[in-house]
C-alpha positions in Angstrom: 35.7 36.4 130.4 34.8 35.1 126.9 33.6 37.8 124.2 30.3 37.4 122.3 30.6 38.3 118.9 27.4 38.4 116.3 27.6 37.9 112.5 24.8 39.9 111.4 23.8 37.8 108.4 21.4 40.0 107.0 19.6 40.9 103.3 19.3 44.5 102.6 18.2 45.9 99.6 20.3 48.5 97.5 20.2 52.1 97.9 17.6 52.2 100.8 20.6 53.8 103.2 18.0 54.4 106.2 15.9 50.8 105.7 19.1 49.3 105.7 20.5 51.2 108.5 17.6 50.4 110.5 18.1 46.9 109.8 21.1 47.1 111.4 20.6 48.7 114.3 17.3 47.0 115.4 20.2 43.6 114.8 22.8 45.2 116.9 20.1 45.7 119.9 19.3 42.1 119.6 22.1 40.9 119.5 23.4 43.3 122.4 20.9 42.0 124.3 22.2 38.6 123.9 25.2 39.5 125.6 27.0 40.3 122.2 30.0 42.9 122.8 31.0 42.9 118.7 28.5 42.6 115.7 30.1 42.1 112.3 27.5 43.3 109.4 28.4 42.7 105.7 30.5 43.8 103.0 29.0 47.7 101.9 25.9 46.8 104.3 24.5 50.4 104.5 23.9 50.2 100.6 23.5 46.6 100.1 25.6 44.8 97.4 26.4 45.9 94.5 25.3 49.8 94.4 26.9 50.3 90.7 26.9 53.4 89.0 25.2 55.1 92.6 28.8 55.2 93.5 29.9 57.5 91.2 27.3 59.8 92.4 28.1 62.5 95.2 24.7 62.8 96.8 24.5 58.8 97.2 27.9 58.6 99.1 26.6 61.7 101.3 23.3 59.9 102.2 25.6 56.4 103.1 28.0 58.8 104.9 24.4 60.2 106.8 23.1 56.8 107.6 26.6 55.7 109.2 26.2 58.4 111.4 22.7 57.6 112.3 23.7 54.1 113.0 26.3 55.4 115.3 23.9 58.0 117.1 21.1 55.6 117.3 23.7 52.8 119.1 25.4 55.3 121.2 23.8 54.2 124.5 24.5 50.1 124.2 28.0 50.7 126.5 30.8 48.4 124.7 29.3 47.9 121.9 31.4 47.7 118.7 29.4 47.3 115.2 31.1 47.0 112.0 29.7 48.6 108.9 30.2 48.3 105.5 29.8 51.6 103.0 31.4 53.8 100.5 33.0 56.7 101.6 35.1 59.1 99.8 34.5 61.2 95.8 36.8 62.6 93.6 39.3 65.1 94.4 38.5 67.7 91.0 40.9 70.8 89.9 40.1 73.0 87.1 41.3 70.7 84.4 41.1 66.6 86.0 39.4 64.8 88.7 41.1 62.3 90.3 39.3 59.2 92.0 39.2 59.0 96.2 36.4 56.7 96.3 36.6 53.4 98.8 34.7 50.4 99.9 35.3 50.7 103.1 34.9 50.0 106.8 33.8 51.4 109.7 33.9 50.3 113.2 31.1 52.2 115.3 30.7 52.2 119.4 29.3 54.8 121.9 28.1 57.1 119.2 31.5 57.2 117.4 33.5 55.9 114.2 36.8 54.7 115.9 38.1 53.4 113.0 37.7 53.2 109.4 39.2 50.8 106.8 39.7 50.7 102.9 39.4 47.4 100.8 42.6 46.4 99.8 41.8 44.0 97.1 39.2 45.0 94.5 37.9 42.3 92.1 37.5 43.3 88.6 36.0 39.6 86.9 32.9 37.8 86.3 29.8 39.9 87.9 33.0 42.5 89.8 33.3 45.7 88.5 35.1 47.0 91.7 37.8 49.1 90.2 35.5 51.2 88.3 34.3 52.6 91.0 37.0 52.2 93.8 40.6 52.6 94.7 42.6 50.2 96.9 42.8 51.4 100.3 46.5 50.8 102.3 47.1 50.1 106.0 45.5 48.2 108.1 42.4 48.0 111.1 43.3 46.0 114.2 40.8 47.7 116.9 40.0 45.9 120.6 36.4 44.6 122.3 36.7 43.1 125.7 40.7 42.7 125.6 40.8 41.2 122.0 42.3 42.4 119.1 40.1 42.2 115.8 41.7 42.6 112.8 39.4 44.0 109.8 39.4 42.3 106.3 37.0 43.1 103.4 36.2 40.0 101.1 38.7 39.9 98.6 41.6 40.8 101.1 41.1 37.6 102.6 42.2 35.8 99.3 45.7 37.2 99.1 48.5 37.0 101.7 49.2 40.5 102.5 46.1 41.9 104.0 45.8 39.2 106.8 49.7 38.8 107.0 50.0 42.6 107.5 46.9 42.7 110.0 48.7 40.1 112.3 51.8 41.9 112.1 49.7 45.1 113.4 48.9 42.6 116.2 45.5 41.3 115.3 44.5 38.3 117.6 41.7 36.9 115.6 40.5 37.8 112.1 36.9 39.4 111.0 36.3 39.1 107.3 33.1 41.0 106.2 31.8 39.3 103.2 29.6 39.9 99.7 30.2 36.6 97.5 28.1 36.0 94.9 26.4 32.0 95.0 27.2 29.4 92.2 27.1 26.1 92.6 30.4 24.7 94.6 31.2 28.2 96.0 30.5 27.5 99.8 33.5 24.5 99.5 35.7 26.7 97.7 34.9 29.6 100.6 35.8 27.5 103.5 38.8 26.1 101.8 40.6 29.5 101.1 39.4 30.4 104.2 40.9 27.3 106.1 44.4 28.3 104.0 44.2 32.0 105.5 43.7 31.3 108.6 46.6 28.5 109.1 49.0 30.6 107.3 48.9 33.5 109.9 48.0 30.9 112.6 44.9 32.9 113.7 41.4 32.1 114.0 39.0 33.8 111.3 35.0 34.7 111.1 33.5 34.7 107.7 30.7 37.4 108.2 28.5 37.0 104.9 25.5 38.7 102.6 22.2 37.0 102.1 20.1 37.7 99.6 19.4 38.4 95.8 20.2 41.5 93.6 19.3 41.0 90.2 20.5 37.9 88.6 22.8 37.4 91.7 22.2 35.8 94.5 24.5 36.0 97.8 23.7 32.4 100.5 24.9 33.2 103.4 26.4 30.3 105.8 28.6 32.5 107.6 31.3 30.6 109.7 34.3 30.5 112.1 37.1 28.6 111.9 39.9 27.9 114.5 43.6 29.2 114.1 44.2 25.6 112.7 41.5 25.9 109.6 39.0 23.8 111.5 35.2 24.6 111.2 33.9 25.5 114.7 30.8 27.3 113.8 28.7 27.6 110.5 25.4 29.4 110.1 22.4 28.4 108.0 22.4 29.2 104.4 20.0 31.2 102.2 18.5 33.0 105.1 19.0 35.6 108.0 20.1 35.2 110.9 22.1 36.5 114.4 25.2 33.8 114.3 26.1 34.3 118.1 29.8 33.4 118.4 31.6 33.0 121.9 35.6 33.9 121.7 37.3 32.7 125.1 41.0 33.3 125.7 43.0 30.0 126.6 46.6 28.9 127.4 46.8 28.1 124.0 45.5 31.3 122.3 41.5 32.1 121.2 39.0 29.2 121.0 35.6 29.9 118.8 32.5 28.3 119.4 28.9 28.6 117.8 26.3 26.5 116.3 26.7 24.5 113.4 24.1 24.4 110.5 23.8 21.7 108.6 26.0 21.4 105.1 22.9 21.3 102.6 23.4 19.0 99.4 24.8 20.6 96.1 20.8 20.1 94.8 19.6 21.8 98.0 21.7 24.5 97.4 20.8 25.6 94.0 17.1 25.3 94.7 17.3 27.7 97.8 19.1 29.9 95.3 16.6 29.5 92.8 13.9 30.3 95.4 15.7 33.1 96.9 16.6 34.9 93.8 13.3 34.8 92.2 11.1 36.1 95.6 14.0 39.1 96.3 14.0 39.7 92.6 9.5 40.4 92.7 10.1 41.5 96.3 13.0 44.4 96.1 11.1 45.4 92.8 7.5 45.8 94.0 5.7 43.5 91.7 2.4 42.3 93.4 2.7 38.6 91.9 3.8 36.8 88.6 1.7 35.1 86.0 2.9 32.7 84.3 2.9 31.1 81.0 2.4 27.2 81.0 3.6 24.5 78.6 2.7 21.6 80.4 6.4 20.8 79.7 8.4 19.8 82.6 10.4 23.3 82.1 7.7 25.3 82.7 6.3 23.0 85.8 10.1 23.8 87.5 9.5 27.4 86.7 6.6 27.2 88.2 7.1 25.0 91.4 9.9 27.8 92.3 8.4 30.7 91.9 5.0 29.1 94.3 7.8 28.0 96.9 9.3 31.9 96.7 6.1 33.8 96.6 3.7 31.6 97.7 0.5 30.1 95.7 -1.6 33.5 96.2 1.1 35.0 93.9 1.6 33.0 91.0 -1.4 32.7 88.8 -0.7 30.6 85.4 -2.5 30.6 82.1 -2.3 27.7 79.8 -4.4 29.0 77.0 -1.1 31.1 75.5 0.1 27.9 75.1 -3.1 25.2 74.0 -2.4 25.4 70.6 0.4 23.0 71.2 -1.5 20.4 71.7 -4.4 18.6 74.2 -1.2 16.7 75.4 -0.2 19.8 77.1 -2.9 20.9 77.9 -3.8 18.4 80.1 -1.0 18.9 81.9 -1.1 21.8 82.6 -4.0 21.7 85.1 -2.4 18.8 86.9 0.5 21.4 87.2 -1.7 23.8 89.1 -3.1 21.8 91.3 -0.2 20.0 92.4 1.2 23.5 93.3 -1.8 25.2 94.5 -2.1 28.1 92.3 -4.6 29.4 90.0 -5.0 29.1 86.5 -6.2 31.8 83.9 -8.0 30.9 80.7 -9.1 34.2 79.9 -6.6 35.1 77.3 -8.1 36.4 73.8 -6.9 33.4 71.5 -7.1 35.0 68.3 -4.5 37.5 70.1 -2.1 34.6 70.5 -2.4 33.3 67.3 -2.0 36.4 65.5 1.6 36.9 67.1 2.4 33.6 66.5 2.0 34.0 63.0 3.8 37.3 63.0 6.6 35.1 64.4 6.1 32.8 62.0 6.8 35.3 59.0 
C-alpha cells in the first residue's frame, strides 16, 4: 500500500502562533481527508519565517511551545496521522553570574495527540538576510520516524546543503528524505534549489521532498514550488509557485526501492517569476500590516506606471488610488500620462492635493 504524503505549502504570518496553528490544522484535516497519512508543514511554521528578536524572548517561545500542543490536541482523533511542525523551542539555561544559550529551530513530529519526536537544525545560516546563529544553537542527532512502514528522515533547510545531515540520517536508516523549507526568492533561486537538491539526493541514493514557505515578510519574499525528486535526482513532482497549496504526493514501495509521484506545475519564465514576487511581496507586505489600501504618487514615467500596475494586480484596483497633482509641476507631458495610467489599470485618481503644499516642500528641498 502506497503512502500519501502532503506538503503543506502554506503563508503564515509571524508571531500569530494560534492563526498559524489553525492554519495548520484546518490543512492537515484536508489533506487527511485526501487519504494523506504524513503532512510536511514549513520551516518554523507555528511562527512563520523569520521571527527575529521574538526568539530571544521567553514568553514568545512559551506561546509556540502552547500552540504545538494545541496542534497536537486538536489532531489527536485523525488515527495515523503524522504532521510535521516547525517552531522554536528551548531558552537560556541562566546561573547567578552567565546564561548560556539552549535555543533551537526545531522539529516536531505530531500524531494521535502526541510529539513523537523532535529535531534540532543542524545547519544555521548566518549570511545575506540569515541571522540564524544569533538566535540558535546547532542541534545534533538525528530524526528518522515511520508512517505506513516508511522511514522519514527529518532535514531542516540548511542541513540539506551539507553532507552530514542527510548522510547521517540514512545511516539512522531513513528510507526517503523530508526537507522542511524557508528560502528566501531571488531571481535564479528555484534552479539553484533543485540542483543542490538533485546532488543530495544522489549522493545518499534516496529520494527527497522539498517542503517550502510561501509568502512575503518584509522585503523578503519566500515562492514556494515545492517538489520531489527520485533517489536518482529526477523531478517527479513540483508544485505551483508563489501560492498555496496541498501538494498530495503518493510514495509506493517497489522492487527497486521508493517511487514518488505528484503533479507537476509548470516551470514559470525567469520574468514570470520576479513579477509574482513583486506581486506577492507588495500585497503580504499591506496585508500582514493592516493597511486598508495605498495611494500612490504618479509621474507619468514608466517607473511609476510598473509601480503602479503591481501594486493593482496585488491589491486589486479598489485599493490603489493615485494622485498626479504631487507631481504636475513636471510638466503637461506627464501629466497626460498619467490618466492614461489609471485607466489602463482601473484605479482612481486623486487631484485633491493642496498645490501650494507641494510646492512649498519642493522648494524647501530645493534649499
Amino acid at each position: 500500500m502506497a503512502l500519501i504524503l502532503c506538503v503543506a505549502q502554506l503563508n503564515f504570518v509571524v508571531a500569530d502562533t494560534v492563526g498559524n496553528g489553525q492554519k495548520i490544522i484546518t490543512a492537515a484535516r484536508a489533506a487527511y481527508a485526501r487519504g494523506a497519512r504524513l503532512l510536511l508543514t514549513p520551516e518554523l511554521s507555528i511562527c512563520g519565517y523569520a521571527a527575529e528578536d521574538l526568539f530571544l524572548r521567553p514568553a514568545f517561545i512559551a506561546a509556540c511551545d502552547d500552540a504545538v500542543k494545541t496542534v497536537a490536541r486538536e489532531l489527536a482523533g485523525l488515527k495515523g496521522m503524522h504532521v510535521v511542525v516547525g517552531h522554536p523551542t528551548g531558552g537560556d539555561v541562566r546561573s547567578r553570574s552567565v546564561a548560556v544559550q539552549r535555543r533551537f529551530n526545531a522539529a516536531s513530529v505530531l500524531s494521535e495527540g502526541r510529539v513523537l519526536e523532535t529535531y534540532a537544525k543542524r545547519e544555521l545560516p548566518n549570511y545575506q538576510v540569515f541571522d540564524e546563529r544569533r538566535y540558535f544553537v546547532p542541534g545534533q542527532g538525528t530524526c528518522v520516524f515511520q508512517v505506513e512502514g516508511i522511514s522519514v528522515g527529518l532535514l531542516i533547510c540548511e542541513d540539506a546543503w551539507f553532507d552530514e545531515p542527510a548522510r547521517l540520517a540514512r545511516e539512522s536508516g531513513a528510507e526517503i528524505l523530508a526537507v522542511i523549507n524557508a528560502s528566501p526568492f531571488h531571481v535564479g533561486k528555484g534552479g539553484e534549489r533543485a540542483a543542490r537538491m538533485a546532488d543530495r539526493a544522489r549522493a545518499v541514493g534516496l529520494p527527497l521532498v522539498y517542503a517550502h514557505l510561501v509568502g512575503g515578510q518584509d522585503e523578503v519574499v519566500f515562492d514556494g514550488g515545492s517538489f520531489v525528486l527520485d533517489s536518482n535526482g529526477t523531478l517527479a513532482g513540483r508544485s505551483p509557485g508563489f501560492q498555496e497549496d496541498l501538494f498530495m504526493v503518493e510514495v509506493a514501495r517497489e522492487s527497486t526501492g521508493l517511487r514518488l509521484s505528484a503533479p507537476t506545475a509548470p516551470e514559470q519564465a525567469a520574468e514570470a517569476e520576479l513579477w509574482e514576487a513583486l506581486v506577492l511581496g507588495v500585497r503580504d507586505y499591506i496585508g500582514k500590516n493592516g493597511f486598508p489600501g495605498v495611494l500612490l504618487g504618479l509621474s507619468g514615467g514608466i517607473d511609476s506606471a510598473l509601480v503602479l500596475a503591481v501594486a493593482v494586480d496585488a491589491l486589486g484596483r479598489d485599493k490603489v488610488q493615485g494622485c498626479d497633482d504631487a507631481f504636475a509641476l513636471y510638466g503637461r507631458y506627464f501629466l497626460d500620462r498619467c490618466p492614461r495610467h489609471g485607466r489602463a489599470t482601473g484605479c482612481s485618481l486623486r487631484r485633491d492635493f493642496d498645490r501650494a503644499r507641494v510646492r512649498g516642500v519642493q522648494g524647501v528641498a530645493g534649499e
